[in-house]
C-alpha positions as CSV (number, residue, x, y, z in Angstrom):
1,X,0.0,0.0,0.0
2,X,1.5,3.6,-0.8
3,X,1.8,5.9,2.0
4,X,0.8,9.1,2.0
5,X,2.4,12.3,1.1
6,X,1.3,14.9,3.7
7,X,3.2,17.1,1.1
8,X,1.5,16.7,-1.8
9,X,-1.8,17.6,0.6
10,X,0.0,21.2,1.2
11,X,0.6,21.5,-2.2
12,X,-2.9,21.0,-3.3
13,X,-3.7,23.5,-0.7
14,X,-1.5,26.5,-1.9
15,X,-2.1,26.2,-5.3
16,X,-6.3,26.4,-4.6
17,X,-5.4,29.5,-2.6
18,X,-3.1,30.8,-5.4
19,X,-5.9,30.2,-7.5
20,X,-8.4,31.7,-5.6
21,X,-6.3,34.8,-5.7
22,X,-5.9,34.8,-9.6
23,X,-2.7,32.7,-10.0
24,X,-2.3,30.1,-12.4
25,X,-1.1,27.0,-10.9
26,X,-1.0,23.9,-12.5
27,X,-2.3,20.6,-10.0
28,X,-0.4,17.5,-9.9
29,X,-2.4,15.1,-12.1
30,X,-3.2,12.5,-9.2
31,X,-5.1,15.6,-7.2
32,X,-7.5,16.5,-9.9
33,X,-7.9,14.2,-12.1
34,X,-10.9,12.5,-10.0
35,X,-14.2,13.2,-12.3
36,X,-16.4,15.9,-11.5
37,X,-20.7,16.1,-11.6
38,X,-22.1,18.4,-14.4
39,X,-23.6,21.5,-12.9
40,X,-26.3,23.2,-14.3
41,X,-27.9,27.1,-13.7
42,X,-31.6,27.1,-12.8
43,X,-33.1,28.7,-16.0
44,X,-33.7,32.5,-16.7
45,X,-37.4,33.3,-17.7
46,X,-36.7,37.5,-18.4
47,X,-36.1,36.5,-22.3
48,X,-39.2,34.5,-22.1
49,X,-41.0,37.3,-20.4
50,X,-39.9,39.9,-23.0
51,X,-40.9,37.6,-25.7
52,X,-44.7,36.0,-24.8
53,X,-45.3,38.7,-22.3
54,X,-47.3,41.2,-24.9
55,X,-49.5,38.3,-26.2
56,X,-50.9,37.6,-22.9
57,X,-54.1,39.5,-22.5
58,X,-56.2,40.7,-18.9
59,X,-60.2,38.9,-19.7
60,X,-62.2,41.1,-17.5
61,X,-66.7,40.1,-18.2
62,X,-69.1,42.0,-16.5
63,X,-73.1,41.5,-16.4
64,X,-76.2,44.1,-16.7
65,X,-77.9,44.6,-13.8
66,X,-80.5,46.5,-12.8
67,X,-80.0,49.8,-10.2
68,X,-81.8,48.0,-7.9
69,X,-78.2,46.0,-7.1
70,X,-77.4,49.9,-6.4
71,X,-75.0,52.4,-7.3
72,X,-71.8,52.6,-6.0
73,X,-71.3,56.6,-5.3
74,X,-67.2,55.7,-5.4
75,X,-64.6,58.3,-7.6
76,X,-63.6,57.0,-10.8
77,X,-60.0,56.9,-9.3
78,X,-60.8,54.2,-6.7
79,X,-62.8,52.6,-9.3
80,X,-60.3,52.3,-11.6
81,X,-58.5,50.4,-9.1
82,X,-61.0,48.1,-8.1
83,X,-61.2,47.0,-11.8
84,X,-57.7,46.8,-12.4
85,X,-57.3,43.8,-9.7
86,X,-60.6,42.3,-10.3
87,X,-62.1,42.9,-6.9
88,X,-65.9,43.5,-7.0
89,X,-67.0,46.8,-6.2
90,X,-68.7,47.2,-2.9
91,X,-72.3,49.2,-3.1
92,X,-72.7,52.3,-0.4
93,X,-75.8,52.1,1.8
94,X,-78.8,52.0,0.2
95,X,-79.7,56.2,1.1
96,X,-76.5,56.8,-0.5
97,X,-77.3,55.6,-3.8
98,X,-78.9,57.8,-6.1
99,X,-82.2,57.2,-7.5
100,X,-82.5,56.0,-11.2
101,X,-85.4,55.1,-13.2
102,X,-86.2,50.9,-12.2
103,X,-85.6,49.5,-15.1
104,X,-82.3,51.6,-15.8
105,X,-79.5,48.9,-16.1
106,X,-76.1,49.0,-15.0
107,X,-72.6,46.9,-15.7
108,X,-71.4,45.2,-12.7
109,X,-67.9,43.1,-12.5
110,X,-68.5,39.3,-12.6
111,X,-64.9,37.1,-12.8
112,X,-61.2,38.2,-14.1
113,X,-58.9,35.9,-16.2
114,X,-56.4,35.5,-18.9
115,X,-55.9,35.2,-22.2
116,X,-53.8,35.1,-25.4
117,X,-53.3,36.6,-28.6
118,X,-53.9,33.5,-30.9
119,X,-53.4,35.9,-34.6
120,X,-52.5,39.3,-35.6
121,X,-55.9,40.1,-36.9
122,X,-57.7,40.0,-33.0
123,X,-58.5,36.4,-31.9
124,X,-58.1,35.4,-28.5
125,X,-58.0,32.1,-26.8
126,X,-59.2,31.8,-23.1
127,X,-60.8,29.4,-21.1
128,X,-64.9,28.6,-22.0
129,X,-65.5,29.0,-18.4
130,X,-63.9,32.4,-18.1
131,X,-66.8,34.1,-20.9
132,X,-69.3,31.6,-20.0
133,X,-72.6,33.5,-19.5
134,X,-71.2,36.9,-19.8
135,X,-73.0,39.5,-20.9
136,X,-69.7,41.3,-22.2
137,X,-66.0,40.8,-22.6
138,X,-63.0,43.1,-21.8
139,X,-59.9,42.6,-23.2
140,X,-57.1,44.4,-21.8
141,X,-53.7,44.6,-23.4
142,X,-50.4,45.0,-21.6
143,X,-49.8,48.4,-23.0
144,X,-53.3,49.3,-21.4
145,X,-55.5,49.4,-24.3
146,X,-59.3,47.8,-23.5
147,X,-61.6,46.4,-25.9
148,X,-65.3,44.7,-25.8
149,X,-64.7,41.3,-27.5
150,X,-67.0,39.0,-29.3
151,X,-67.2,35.6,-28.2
152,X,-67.2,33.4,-31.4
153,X,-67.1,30.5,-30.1
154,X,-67.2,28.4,-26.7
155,X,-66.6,24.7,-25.9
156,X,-67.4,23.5,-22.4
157,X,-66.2,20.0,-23.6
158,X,-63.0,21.2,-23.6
159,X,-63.0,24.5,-21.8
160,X,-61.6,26.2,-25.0
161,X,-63.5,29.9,-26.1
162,X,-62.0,32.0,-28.7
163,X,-62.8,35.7,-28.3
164,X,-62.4,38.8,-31.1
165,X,-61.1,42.0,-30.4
166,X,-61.3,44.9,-33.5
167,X,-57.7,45.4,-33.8
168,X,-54.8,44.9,-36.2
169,X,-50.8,44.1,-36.0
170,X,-51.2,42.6,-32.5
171,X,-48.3,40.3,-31.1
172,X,-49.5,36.8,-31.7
173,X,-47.8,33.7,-29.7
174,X,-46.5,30.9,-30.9
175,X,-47.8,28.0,-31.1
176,X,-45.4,24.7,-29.8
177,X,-45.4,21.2,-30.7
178,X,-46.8,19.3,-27.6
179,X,-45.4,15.9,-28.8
180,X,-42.1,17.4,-28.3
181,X,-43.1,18.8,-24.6
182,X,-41.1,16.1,-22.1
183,X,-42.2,15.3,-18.1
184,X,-39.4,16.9,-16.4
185,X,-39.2,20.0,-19.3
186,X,-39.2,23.8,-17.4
187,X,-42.7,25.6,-18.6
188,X,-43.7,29.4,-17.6
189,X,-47.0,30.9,-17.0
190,X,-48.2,34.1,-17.5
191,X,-51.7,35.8,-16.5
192,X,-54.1,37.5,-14.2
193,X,-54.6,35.6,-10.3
194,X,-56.8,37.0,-8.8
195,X,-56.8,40.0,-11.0
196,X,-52.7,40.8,-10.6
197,X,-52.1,40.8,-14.7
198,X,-48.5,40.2,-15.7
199,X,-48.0,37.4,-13.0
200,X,-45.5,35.3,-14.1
201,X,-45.0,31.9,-12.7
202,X,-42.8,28.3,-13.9
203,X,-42.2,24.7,-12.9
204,X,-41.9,22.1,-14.7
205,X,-44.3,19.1,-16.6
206,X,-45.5,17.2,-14.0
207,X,-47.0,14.5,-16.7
208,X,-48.5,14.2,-19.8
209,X,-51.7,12.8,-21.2
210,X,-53.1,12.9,-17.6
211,X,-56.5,11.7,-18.2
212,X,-59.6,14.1,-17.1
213,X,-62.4,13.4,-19.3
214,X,-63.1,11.8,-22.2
215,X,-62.1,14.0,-25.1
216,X,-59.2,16.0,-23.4
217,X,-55.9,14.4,-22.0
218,X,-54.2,17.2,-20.1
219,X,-50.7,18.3,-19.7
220,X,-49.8,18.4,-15.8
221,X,-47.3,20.8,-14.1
222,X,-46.6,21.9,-10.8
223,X,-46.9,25.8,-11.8
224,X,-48.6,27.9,-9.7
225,X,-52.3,28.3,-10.7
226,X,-54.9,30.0,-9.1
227,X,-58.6,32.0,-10.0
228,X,-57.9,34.5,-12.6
229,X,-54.8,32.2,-14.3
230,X,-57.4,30.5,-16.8
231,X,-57.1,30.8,-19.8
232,X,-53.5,32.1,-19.7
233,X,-50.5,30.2,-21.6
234,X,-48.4,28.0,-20.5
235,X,-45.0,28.3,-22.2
236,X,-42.4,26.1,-23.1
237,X,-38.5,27.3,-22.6
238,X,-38.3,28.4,-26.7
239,X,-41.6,30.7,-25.8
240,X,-44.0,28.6,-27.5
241,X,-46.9,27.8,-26.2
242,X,-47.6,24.5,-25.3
243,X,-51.3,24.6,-23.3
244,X,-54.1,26.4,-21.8
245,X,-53.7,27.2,-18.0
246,X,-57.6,25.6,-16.8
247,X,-57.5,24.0,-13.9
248,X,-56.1,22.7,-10.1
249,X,-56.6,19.6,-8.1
250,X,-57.5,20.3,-4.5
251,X,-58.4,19.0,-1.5
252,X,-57.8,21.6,0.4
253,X,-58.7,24.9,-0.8
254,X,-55.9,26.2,-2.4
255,X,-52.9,25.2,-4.9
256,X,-51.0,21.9,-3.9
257,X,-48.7,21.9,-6.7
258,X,-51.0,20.2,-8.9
259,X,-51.7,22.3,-12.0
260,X,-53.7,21.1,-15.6
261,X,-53.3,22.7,-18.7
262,X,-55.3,22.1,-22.0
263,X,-52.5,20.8,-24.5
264,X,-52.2,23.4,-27.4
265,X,-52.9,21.1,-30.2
266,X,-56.2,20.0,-28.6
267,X,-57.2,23.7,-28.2
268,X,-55.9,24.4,-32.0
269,X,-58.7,21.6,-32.9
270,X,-60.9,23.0,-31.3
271,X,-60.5,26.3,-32.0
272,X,-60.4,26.0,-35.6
273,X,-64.0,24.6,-35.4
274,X,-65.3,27.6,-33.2
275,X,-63.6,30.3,-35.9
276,X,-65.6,28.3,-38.8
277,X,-68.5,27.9,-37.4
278,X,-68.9,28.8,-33.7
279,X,-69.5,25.4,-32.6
280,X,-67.8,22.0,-32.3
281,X,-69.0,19.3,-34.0
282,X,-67.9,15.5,-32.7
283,X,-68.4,11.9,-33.8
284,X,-69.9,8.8,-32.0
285,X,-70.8,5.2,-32.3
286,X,-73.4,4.7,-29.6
287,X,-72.0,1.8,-27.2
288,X,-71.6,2.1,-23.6
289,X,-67.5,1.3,-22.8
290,X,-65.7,0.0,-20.0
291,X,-62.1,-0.8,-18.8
292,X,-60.3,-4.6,-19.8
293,X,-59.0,-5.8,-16.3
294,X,-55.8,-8.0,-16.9
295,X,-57.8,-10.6,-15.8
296,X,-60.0,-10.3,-18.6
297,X,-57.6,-10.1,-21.1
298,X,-56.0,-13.4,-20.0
299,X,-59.5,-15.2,-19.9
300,X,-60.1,-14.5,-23.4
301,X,-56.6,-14.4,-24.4
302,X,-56.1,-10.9,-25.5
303,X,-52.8,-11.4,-24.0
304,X,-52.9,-8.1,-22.7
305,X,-55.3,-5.4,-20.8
306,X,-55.9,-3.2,-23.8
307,X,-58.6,-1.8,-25.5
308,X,-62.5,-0.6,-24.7
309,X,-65.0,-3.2,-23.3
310,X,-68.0,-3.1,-25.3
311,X,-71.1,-3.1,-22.3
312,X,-73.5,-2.1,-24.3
313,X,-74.9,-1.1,-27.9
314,X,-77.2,1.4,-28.4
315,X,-80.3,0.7,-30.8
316,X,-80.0,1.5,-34.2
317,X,-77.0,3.7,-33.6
318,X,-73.3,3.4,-35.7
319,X,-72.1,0.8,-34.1
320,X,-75.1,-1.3,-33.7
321,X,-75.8,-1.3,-37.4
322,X,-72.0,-2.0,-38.1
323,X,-72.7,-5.1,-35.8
324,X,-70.5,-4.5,-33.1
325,X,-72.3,-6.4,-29.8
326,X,-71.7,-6.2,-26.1
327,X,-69.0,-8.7,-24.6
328,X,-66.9,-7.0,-27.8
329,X,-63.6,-5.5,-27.0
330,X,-62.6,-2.9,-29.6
331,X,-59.1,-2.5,-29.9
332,X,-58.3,-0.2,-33.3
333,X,-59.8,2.5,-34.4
334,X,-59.5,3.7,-38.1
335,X,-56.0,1.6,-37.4
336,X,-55.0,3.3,-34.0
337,X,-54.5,1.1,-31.1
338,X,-56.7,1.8,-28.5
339,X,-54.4,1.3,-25.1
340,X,-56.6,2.0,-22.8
341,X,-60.2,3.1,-22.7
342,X,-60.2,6.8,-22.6
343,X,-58.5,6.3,-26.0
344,X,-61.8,5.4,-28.1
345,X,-64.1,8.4,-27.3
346,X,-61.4,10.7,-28.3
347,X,-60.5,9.3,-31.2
348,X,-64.3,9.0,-32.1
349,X,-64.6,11.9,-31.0
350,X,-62.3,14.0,-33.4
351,X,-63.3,12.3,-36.0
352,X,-66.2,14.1,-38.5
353,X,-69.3,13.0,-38.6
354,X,-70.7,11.3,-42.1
355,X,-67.2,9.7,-42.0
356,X,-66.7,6.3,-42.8
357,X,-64.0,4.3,-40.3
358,X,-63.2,0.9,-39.5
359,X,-63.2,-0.4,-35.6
360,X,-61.5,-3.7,-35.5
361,X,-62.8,-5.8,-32.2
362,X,-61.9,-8.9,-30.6
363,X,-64.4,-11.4,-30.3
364,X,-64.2,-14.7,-29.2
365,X,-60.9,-14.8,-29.3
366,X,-60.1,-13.1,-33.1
367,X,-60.0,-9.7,-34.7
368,X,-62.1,-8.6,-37.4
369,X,-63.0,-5.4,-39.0
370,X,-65.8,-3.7,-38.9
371,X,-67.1,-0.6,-41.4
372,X,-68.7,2.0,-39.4
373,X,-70.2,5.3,-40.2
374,X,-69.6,7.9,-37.7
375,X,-72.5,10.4,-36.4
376,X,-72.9,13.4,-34.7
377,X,-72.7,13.5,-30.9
378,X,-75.4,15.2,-28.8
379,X,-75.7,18.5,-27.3
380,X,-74.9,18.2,-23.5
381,X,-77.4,17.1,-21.4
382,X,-78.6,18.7,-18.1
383,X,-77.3,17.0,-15.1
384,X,-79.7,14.3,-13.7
385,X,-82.1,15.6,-11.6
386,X,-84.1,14.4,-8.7
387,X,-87.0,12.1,-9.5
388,X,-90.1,14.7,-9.0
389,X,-91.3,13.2,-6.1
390,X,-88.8,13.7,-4.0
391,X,-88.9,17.2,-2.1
392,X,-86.0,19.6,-3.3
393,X,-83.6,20.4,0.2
394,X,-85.2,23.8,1.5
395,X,-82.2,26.4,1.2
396,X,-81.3,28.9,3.4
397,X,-82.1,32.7,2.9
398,X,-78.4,33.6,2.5
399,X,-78.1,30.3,-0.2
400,X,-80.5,31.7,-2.2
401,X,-79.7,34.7,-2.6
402,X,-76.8,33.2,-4.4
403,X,-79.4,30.5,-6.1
404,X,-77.6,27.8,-4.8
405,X,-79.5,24.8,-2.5
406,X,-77.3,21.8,-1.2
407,X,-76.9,18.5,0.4
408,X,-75.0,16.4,2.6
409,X,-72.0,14.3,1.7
410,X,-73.3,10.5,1.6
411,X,-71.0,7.8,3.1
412,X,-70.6,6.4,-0.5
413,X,-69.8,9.2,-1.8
414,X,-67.2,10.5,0.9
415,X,-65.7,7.3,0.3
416,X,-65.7,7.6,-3.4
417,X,-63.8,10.8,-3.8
418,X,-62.0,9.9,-0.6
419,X,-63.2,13.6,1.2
420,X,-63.9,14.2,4.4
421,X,-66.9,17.0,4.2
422,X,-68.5,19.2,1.4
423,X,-71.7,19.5,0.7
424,X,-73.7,18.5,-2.6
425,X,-75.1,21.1,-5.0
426,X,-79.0,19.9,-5.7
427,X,-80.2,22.9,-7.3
428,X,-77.8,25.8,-9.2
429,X,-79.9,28.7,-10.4
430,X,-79.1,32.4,-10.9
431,X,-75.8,34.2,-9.6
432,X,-74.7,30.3,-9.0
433,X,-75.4,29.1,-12.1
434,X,-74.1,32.7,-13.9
435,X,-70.5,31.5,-12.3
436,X,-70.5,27.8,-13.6
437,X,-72.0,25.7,-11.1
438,X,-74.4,23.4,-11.7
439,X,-76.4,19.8,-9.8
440,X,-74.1,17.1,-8.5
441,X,-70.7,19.6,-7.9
442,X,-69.7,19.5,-4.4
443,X,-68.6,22.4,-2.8
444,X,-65.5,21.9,-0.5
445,X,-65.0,25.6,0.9
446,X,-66.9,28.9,0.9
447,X,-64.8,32.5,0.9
448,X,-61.9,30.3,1.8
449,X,-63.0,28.2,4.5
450,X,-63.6,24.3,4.1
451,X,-67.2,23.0,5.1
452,X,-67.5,20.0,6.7
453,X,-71.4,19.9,6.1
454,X,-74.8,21.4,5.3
455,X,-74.5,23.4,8.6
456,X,-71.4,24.8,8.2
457,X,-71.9,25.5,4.9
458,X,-75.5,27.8,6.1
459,X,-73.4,29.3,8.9
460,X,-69.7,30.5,6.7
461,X,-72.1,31.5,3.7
462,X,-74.4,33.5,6.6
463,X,-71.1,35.6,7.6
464,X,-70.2,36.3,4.0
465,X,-70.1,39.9,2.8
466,X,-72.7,39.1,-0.2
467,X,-71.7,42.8,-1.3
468,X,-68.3,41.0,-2.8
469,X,-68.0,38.4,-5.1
470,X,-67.6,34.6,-2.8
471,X,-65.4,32.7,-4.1
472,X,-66.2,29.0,-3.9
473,X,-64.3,25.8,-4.5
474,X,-66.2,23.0,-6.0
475,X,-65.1,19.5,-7.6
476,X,-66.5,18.1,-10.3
477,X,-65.6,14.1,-10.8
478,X,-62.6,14.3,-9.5
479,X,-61.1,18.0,-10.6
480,X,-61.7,21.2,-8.5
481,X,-61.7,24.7,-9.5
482,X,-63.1,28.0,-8.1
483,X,-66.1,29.6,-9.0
484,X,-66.3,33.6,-8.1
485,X,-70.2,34.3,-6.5
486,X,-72.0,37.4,-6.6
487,X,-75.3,37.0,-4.6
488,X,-78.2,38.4,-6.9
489,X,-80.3,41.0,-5.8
């Protein structure tokens, strides 16, 4: 064994401090030689900022409302400020307001949130639920300049609205490829929370094709995302952007580091329909779907747990005159693999009615083919509602004066979404339904505070200032988002 050279140690020493004073000293080769981790700079987002920063638009809707809701008596100056951060302006006692003719109407503030500039000619993208029901749209540029939009189109589906502002030469983004976006990749957001425009945020992509629904797969990220970031863009690190900033999972109340956005080519589908035509048109077969277990697959020997359970045909639809029957597993469609069961509505779904596809199934254990004309998917239906018999819960005078009337949690369904209080929504009318909520959300906190129950629920919503917009979180399935409250009058 070698022994060691205490003066080699010293030598190593001086020439580090030498070095450290500007001296060049060459090492002896045994000292440094050893191999050394790569070391990387956390990323700088000014260039980014520069660059995307004058796309990304401040979506301000407002509502008519009769003077009843009452004047406000305020300056413009402190106006001014309340609409630049999106807070609802408070009304002045009712001797303070003057007297206007009853069925004089007024604009009141309803939600904030973001947008971007998708071409040079005006169109905006946003979220669907940031316009939805609005009885006019403010778009505010960075360099201050307002104008009332047109909505042309809105998709709840998707939670994709494009917007048109009369203006020309505007700064439009660029759009990325999202097959090119990786989990681990550094993204930026820029937009509005609760009403602060310009806020600029990052992280990185949590996952991709995170699956929420059945026609949009969603790019996860652990930006931070709260009320007033919808609609914004989420940017990749060549300032492209890659998705639409719509949505945070919560069980809490506020962010948790769990962020979705809408990948852009989705949006760009999408979009393209609502610019034609205003509306989105999608295909379906008719059959009721299910996942394969791997148990299944072996049974049957489909080798693997892939594909769409067929559980049921509906009469005379696509699929039933194509002859697809229940117990059928499809597992292509129009030659693309369906992996897992989410795969087959979106696929059908993008796909244009009066088309003519194949769906190749597996029954009894081999594939065949199957010709299949595509049709047009219904309108959305209302939520189910109580069978008529059964007497609607009585709300309480503070709950309907935001249209809302609730239920308790069952045990099932705590145990199903795994929560520990909330309360059911039964009915949704009004200033409830105006801000997006509708039967069967639950409501997991009122102006920031969690409700355990009905009661709770009556006695937080009883201490609200119903002057100011409430903000409330709800879930729907199993995504949350807020909804911003201004009790009618």
């Amino acid at each position: 064994m070698p022994k060691f050279d205490g003066s080699k140690l010293r030598s190593v020493a001086l020439a580090c401090m030498f070095a450290g004073l500007g001296g060049a000293v060459a090492l002896p080769q045994a000292a440094w030689a050893q191999p050394a981790a790569v070391v990387r700079g956390l990323p700088d987002f000014t260039e980014l900022v520069d660059q995307v920063g004058p796309s990304v638009v401040n979506i301000r809707t407002v509502e008519k409302a009769s003077s009843r809701a009452g004047a406000n008596g305020m300056d413009e100056e402190m106006l001014e400020f309340f609409r630049r951060f999106g807070v609802p302006i408070p009304n002045q006692p009712r001797q303070q307001r003057p007297q206007r003719p009853q069925q004089e109407e007024e604009q009141q503030p309803r939600g904030v949130g973001s947008g971007f500039i998708l071409t040079a000619d005006g169109f905006v993208m946003t979220n669907a639920h940031v316009v939805d029901g609005a009885d006019e749209v403010i778009v505010t540029l960075p360099d201050k300049r307002e104008f009332k939009a047109k909505i042309v189109g809105a998709d709840k589906r998707t939670d994709v609205a494009v917007v048109k502002i009369e203006a020309t030469g505007l700064p439009a983004v660029k759009v990325g490829d999202v097959s090119r976006l990786r989990v681990g990749e550094w993204v930026m957001a820029i937009g509005s929370p609760f009403g602060l425009e310009n806020t600029v945020t990052a992280g990185i992509v949590s996952a991709k094709q995170r699956d929420t629904g059945d026609y949009l797969p969603f790019i996860q990220t652990d930006v931070a995302i709260n009320p007033g970031n919808s609609g914004g863009p989420l940017i990749n690190m060549r300032g492209e952007v890659v998705g639409i900033n719509s949505q945070i999972y919560s069980r809490s109340g506020g962010f948790m580091g769990i962020s979705f956005a809408i990948p852009m080519d989705e949006a760009m589908r999408v979009s393209e329909q609502l610019r034609a035509s205003g509306r989105v048109t999608r295909g379906r077969i008719g059959v009721q779907i299910g996942a394969v277990t791997k148990d299944v697959a072996e049974s049957i020997g489909l080798g693997k747990a892939q594909g769409a359970l067929v559980t049921g045909v509906e009469g005379g639809s696509p699929a039933d005159k194509a002859g697809v029957e229940a117990g059928d597993i499809i597992t292509r469609f129009d030659g693309k693999p369906i992996e897992k069961v989410a795969d087959l509505p979106r696929l059908v779904g993008n796909t244009k009615p009066g088309s003519k596809s194949t769906v190749t199934v597996f029954r009894r254990g081999a594939s065949r083919d199957l010709g299949i004309t595509i049709a047009e998917i219904e309108p959305d239906k209302p939520a189910t509602k109580l069978a008529e018999r059964e007497e609607k819960p009585k709300a309480s005078a503070a709950a309907q004066q935001l249209g809302l009337s609730v239920t308790e949690l069952t045990d099932a369904q705590k145990k199903e979404f795994k929560l520990k209080g909330g309360v059911v929504v039964a009915a949704a009318t009004d200033a409830a339904a105006r801000a997006g909520l509708r039967e069967g959300d639950i409501i997991l906190s009122v102006a920031n505070t969690e409700i355990s129950g009905v009661k709770e629920f009556e006695s937080v919503l009883a201490k609200a200032d119903k002057s100011k917009s409430i903000n409330v979180l709800y879930r729907r399935g199993e995504w949350a988002q807020y909804a911003l409250i201004r009790a009618g009058r």
